[in-house]
N, C-alpha and C positions, 0 to 999 in steps of 0.2 A: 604178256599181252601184246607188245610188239610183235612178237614173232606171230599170233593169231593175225594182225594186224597186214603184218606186210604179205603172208601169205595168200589173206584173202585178198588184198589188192591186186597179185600178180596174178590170182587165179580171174580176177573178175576180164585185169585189161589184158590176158590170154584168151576170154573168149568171146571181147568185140575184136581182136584180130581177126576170127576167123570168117575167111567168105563167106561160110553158110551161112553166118548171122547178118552179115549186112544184108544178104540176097533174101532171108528169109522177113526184115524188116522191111525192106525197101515194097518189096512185091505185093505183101498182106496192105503195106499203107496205101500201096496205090492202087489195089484191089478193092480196099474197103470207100475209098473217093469213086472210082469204078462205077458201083452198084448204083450208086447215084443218078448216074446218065442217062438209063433204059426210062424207058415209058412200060409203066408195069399193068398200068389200069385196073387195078387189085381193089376197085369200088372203094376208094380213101381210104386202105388200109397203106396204102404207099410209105409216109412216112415211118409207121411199126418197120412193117417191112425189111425196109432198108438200118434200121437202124439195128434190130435183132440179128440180121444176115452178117453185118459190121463186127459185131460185138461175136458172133460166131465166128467169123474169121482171127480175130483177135485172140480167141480161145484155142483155133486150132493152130495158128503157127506158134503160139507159145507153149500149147506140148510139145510140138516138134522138136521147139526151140528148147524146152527142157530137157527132153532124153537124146539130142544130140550133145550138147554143152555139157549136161553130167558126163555123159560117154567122153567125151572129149579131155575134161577135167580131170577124170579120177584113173576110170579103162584102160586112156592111151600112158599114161602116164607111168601107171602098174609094168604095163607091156614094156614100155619103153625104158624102165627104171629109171625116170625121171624124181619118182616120190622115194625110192630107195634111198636116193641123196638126200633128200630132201628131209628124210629121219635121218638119216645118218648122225646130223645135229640137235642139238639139246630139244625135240620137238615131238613130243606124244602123238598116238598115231589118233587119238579122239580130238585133241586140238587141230592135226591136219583135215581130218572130217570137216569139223566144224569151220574152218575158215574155209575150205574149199566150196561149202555148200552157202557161206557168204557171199563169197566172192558170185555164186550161180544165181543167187536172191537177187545180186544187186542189176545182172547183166539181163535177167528178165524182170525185173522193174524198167529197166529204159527200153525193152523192147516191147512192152505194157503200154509204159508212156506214148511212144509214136504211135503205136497202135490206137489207143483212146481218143488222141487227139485226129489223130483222121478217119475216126467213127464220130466225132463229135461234126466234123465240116460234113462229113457225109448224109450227118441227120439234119443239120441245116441245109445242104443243097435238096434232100429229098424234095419229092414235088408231086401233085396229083394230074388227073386226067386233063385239070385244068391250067398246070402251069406246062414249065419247058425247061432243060437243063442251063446249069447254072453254069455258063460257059468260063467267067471270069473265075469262079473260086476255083474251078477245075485248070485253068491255068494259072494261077498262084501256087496254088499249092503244088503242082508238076512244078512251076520252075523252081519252090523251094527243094524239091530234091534234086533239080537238076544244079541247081547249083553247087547245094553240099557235095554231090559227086564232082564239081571241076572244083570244086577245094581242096578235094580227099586229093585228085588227080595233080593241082599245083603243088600240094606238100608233099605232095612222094617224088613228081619229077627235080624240082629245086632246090625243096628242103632237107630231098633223103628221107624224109617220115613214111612211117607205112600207109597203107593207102586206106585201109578198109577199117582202122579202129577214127582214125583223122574223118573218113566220112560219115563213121557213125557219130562220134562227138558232134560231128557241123549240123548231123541231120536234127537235133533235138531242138536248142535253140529255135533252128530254121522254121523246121514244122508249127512249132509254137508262135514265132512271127507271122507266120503265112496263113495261122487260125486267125490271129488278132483282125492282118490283115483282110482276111475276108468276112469278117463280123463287120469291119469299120468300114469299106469301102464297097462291098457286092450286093447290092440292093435287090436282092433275089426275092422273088413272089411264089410260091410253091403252089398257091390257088388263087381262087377269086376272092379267098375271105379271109385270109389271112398274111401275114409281112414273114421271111423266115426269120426262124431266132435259134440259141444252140439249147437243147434240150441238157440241163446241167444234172439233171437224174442219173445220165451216162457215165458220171464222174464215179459216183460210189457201185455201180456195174463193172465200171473197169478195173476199182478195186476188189472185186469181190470175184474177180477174175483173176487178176493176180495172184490171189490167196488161192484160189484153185492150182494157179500153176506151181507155187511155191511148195502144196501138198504134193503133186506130183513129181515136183524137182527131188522130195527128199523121199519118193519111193525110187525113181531110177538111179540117185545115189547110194542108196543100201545095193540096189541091183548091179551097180558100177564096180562094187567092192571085188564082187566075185564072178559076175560073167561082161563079156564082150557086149559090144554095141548093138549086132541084130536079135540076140536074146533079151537085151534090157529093154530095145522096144520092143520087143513081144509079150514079155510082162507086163510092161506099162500097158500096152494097147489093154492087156487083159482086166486091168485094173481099173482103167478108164470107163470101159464097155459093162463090167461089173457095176460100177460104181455109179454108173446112168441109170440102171436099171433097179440101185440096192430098194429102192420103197418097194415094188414090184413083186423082188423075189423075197422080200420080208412076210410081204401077207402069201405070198405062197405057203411060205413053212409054218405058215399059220398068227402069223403077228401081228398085232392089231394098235390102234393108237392107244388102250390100255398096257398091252404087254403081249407077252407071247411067249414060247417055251426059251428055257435060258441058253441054249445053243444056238437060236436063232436070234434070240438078242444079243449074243457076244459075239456073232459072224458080222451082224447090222451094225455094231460099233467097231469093229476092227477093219470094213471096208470103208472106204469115204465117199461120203456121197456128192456127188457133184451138186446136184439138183438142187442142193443150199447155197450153191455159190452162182444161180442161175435164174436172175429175176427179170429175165428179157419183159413179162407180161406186162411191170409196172412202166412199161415205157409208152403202151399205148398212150395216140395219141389224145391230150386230155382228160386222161382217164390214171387215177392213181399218183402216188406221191410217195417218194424214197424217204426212210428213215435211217438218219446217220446211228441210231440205236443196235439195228440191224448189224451196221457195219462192226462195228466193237465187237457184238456178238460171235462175230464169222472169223474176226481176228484172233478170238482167244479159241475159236475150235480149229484155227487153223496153226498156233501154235502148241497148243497140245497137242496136235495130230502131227506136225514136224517132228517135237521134243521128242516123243516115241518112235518116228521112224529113222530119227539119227543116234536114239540109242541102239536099236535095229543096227543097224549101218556100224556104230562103231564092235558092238558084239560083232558080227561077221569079216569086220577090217582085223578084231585083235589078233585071230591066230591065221593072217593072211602070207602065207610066202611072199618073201617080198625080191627074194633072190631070180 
């Protein structure tokens, strides 16, 4: 259990070292605050809006952020005979699976987390035809990452620390001050009829987000075992694209909410569908109300759908050359 233990660990702070992950956090959170600013005049659907476009962003750099991190974690590793050593010692190669695809769980939860939290300020700054951007929380929340970056910058010049896992640690915290901050102090109007407030529906969206990325982290982990990086996102993508569409191409092959021939029911549950982890609708504004039931729900089809795709993974690692 140690040894699951410390592997996952080293796998996880191997892939906040790396730039793409601070570059792919940093960009999405300040992209998803961004959206906020424009004058969209979208007849008061403004707030939806901005908050489904957030939560879409959120979505897409955490695939990225999955099938580079797998690639990263298992791919180069292989290549580089990094994991050769790494069995070398007392360590099954389904245990190295399995903490490696920890250690990727846990480094897209904290890239989930910033991301959520500045979809959360971003649906708070939203605003109609009749309000104006929310200048102060857009400058809090910038100088909260501007800061985490001259932190990351101080402990690498002084203290010798790396630069990019030190600014991702400082940006979590940060970002979560700089929410508080702008709920307590930025008296934003988004209309004429109403004060803004954080839409907390966003909360179990962004977990239900997660659980999508987590499905897909442990298909580009099976992918990782045996091909390179620009074929594992080519699977993924296809997977992804599949997998938006599975309702669609269910009732094509003739499937219906009763049932449907057993080939297409056993294509419709060995594809995952996103569209369950996709509840942008209930955010309208005023309109609908999150059930944490739901969430449970999506968690246990989203560990059955791991459980299997990491037995996946380790069948395809067992008779891997490793030399």
């Amino acid at each position: 259990m140690q040894a699951l233990w410390n592997i996952a660990v080293n796998a996880f702070m191997e892939l906040v070292r790396q730039p793409v992950f601070l570059l792919l956090m940093t960009s999405s959170a300040l992209f998803e605050v961004f959206l906020a600013v424009p004058y969209y005049f979208a007849f008061g659907d403004e707030p939806k809006l901005v908050k489904n476009s957030a939560l879409a962003v959120a979505l897409l750099s955490g695939l990225a952020g999955a099938v580079l991190s797998a690639s990263s974690s298992v791919a180069r590793e292989l290549r580089t005979g990094t994991a050769l050593a790494v069995l070398s010692k007392p360590v099954g190669k389904t245990r190295f699976l399995v903490a490696k695809y920890l250690g990727l769980a846990g480094a897209l939860a904290v890239l989930t987390y910033v991301n959520v939290v500045a979809a959360l300020v971003a649906g708070r700054m939203a605003f109609d035809a009749y309000g104006e951007t929310d200048v102060r929380a857009l400058g809090i929340f910038a100088g909260a990452v501007l800061t985490a970056y001259l932190y990351g910058g101080f402990a690498n010049y002084f203290l010798r620390r790396p630069f990019v896992s030190h600014t991702v640690v400082a940006l979590v915290p940060l970002v979560t001050l700089a929410a508080v901050l702008i709920g307590e102090f930025s008296l934003h109007a988004p209309s004429l009829y109403e004060q803004a407030a954080y839409d907390w529906r966003m909360i179990p969206a962004g977990l239900l987000i997660l659980f999508a990325l987590w499905v897909l982290a442990a298909v580009a982990l099976a992918c990782s075992t045996r091909l390179d990086m620009i074929p594992t996102l080519a699977v993924c993508s296809g997977v992804f694209l599949l997998g938006l569409v599975a309702d669609y191409l269910y009732s094509r092959m003739g499937g219906t909410l009763e049932g449907g021939p057993w080939w297409a029911t056993v294509l419709y549950t060995l594809l995952p569908n996103w569209q369950l982890f996709w509840l942008g609708d209930l955010l309208e504004t005023g309109r609908g109300s999150f059930h944490w039931g739901y969430v449970v729900k999506a968690l246990s089809y989203t560990v059955g759908f791991v459980g299997a795709l990491l037995s996946v993974a380790a069948a395809l690692f067992e008779d891997r050359e490793l030399s």
